[in-house]
C-alpha positions as MATLAB code, in Angstrom:
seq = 'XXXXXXXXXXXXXXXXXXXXXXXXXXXXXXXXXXXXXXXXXXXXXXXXXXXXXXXXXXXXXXXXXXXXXXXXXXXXXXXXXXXXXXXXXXXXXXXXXXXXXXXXXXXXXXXXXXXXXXXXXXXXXXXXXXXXXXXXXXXXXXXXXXXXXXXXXXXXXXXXXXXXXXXXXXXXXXXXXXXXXXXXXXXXXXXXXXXXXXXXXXXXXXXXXXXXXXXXXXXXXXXXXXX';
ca = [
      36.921  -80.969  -69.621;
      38.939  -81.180  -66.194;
      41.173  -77.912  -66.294;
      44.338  -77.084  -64.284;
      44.920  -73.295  -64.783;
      48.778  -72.118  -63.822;
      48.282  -68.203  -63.824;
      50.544  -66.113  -61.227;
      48.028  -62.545  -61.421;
      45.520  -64.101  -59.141;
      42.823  -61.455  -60.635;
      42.946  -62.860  -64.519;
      43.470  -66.252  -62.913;
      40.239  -66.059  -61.194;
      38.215  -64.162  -64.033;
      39.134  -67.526  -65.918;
      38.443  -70.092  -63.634;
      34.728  -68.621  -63.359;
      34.795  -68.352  -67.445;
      35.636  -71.895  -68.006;
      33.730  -73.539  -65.313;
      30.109  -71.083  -66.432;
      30.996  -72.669  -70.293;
      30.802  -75.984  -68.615;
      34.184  -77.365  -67.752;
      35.880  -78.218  -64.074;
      38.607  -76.232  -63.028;
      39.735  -78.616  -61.178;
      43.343  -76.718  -59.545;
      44.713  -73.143  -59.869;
      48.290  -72.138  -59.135;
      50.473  -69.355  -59.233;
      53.798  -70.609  -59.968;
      55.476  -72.977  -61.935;
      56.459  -75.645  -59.213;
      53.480  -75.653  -57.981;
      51.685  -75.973  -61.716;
      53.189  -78.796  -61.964;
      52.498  -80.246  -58.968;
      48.982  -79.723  -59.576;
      48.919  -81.719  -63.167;
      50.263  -84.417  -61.520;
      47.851  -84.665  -58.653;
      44.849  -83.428  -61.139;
      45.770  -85.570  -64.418;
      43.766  -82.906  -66.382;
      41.795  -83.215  -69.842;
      43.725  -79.762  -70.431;
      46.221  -77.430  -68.895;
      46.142  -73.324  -69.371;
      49.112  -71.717  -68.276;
      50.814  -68.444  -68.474;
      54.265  -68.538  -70.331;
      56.022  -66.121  -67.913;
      55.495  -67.034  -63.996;
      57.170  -67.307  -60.810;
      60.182  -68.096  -59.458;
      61.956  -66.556  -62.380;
      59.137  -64.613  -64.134;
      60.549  -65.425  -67.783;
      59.799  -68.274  -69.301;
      59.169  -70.561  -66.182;
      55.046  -71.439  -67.451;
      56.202  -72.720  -71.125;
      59.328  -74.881  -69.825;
      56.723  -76.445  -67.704;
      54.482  -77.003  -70.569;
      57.323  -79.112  -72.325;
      57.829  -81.103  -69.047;
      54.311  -81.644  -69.091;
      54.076  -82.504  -72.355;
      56.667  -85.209  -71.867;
      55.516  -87.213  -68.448;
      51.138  -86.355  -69.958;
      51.519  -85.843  -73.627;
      47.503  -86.510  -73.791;
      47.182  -83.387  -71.600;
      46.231  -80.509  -73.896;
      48.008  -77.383  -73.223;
      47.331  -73.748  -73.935;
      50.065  -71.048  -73.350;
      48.724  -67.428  -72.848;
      51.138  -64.413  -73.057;
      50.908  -60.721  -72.798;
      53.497  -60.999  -75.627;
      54.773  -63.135  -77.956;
      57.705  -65.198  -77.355;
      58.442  -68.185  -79.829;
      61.464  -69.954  -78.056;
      59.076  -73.026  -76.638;
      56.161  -73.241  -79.232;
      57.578  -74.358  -82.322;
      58.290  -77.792  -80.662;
      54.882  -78.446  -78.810;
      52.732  -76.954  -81.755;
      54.249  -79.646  -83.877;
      52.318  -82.732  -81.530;
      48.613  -81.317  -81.894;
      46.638  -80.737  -78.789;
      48.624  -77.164  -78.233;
      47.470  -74.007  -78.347;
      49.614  -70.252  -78.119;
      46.879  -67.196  -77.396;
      48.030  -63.878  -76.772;
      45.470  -62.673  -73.771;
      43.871  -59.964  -75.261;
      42.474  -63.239  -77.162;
      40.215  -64.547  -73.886;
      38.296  -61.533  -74.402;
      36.812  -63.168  -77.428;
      35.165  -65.373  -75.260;
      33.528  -67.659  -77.968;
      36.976  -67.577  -80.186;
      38.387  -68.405  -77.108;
      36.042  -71.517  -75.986;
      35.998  -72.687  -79.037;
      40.195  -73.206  -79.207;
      39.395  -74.525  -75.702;
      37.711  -77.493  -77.358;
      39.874  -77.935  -80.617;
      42.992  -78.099  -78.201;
      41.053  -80.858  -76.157;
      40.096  -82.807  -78.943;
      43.893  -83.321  -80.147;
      43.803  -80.093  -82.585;
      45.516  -76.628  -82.857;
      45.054  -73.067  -82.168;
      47.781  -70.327  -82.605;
      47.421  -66.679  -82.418;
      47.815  -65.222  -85.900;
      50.246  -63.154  -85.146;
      52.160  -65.851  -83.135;
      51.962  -67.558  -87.036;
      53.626  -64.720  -88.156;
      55.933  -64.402  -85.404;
      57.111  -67.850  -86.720;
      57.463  -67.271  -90.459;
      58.399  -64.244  -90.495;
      61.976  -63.457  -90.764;
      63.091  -66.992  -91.140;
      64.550  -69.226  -94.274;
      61.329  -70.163  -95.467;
      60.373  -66.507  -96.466;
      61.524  -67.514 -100.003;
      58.766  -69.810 -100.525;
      56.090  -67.924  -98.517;
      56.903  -64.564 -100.624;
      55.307  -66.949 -103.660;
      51.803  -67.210 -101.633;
      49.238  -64.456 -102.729;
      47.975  -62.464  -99.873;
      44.919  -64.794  -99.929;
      47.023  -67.593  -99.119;
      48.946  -65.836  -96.582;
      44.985  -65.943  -94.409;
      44.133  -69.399  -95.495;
      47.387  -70.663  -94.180;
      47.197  -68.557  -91.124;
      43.764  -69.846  -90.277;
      45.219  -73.227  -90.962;
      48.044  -73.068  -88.513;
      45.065  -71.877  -85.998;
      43.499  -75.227  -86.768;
      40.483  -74.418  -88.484;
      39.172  -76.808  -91.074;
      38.260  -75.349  -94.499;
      34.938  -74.727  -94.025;
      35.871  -72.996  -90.877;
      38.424  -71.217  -93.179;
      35.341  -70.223  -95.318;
      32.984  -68.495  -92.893;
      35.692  -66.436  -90.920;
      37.110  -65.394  -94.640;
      33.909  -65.114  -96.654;
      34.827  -67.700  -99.121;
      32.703  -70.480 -100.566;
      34.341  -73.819  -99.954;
      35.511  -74.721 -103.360;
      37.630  -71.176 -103.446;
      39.221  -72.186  -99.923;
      40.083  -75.660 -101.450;
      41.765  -74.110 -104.242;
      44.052  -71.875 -101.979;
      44.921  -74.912 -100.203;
      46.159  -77.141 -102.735;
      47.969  -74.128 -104.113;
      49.329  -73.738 -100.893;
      50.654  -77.263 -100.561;
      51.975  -76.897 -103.923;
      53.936  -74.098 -103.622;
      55.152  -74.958  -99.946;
      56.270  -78.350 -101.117;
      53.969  -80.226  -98.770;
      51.781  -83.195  -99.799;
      48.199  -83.117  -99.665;
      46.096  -84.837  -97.688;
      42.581  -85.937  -97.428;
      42.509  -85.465  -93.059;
      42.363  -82.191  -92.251;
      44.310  -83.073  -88.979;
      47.193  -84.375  -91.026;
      46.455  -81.111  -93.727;
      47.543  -79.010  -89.975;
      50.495  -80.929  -89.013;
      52.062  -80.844  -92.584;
      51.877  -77.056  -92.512;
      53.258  -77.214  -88.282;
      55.928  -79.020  -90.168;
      56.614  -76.532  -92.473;
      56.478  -73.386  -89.601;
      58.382  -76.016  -87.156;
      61.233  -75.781  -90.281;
      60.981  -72.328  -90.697;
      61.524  -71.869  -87.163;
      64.487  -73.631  -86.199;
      66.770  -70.573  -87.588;
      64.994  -68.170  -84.958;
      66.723  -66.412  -82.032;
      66.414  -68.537  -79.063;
      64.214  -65.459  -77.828;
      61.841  -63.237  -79.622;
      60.385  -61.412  -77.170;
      58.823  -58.146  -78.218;
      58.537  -56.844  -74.192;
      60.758  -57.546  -71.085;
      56.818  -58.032  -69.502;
      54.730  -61.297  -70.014;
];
């Protein structure tokens, strides 16, 4: 994939530029601020755009407030938001459209977790954090209805929100498929949601869902004054 990366710490910025481009993709601008992030999508017209939620000028929320502008004038531009720390004000909107991913950095270090929600987020799919899941659900109206899930269904629908498919859902859990299929359904059930036979579609009912529970939330929940 063609990659803009819009990371103001020109060390992490740089560690992964060379990261992307030795799994194969073009990095094809870096910059440092928002302004010029968005100059550079524009120029670039990337497959995919990684960008730190807090950057210059203002060093809050500047990279995900680009991400929605992006979204709007390149909506087949993936995007991935990184943060030090999870802030929710932004994501519930662009998680809800597919090809959007929210990783906390300490989640790069996975490097093959982390490629591999590289390519789900180009191909039109999800990834998100678990704890940014939990970040979403927790503490908001829907709590009701997720306080009926059994702790097993709490990780399926995690894993869900991150994207994966159940059979993904089986190996990272342990499960055999039919057991994971099972969850699901009673996860629909119970949620309200219909079920579906496309797994994409299976994702975006449950973004719904979180995108519901979500709209209640403060219009920041940051956990650090530091991105």
């Amino acid at each position: 994939m063609r990659i803009v990366i819009g990371e103001d710490s020109a060390l992490f910025r740089e560690g992964l530029a060379r990261l992307l481009a030795d799994a194969g993709h073009e990095v094809v601008e870096k910059a440092h601020d928002a302004p010029s992030l968005l100059r550079a999508v524009e120029r670039a017209r990337p497959d995919l755009a990684v960008i730190d939620i807090r950057m210059p000028p203002d060093g809050t929320d500047d990279g995900a407030r680009a991400a929605r502008q992006i979204r709007t004038t390149q909506p087949r531009c993936g995007i991935v938001l990184l943060s030090q720390h999870i802030e929710t004000r932004h994501s519930v909107e662009l998680v809800t459209h597919g090809g959007f991913g929210y990783l906390l950095k300490d989640r790069v270090l996975d490097v093959d977790d982390f490629l591999d929600a590289i390519r789900r987020i180009g191909a039109g799919g999800s990834a998100l954090d678990p704890e940014v899941v939990r970040r979403l659900v927790g503490g908001q109206q829907g709590d009701r209805l997720l306080a009926s899930l059994t702790g097993r269904e709490h990780d399926v629908l995690a894993l869900m929100a991150e994207g994966l498919t159940n059979i993904g859902i089986a190996r990272r859990l342990w499960l055999a498929d039919r057991t994971v299929e099972a969850h699901v359904s009673s996860i629909m059930n119970k949620l309200g949601l219909p079920m579906s036979d496309e797994g994409h579609r299976r994702v975006l009912a449950v973004l719904a869902y979180l995108n519901q529970a979500g709209r209640t939330a403060t219009p920041d929940s940051r956990t650090s004054p530091e991105g």
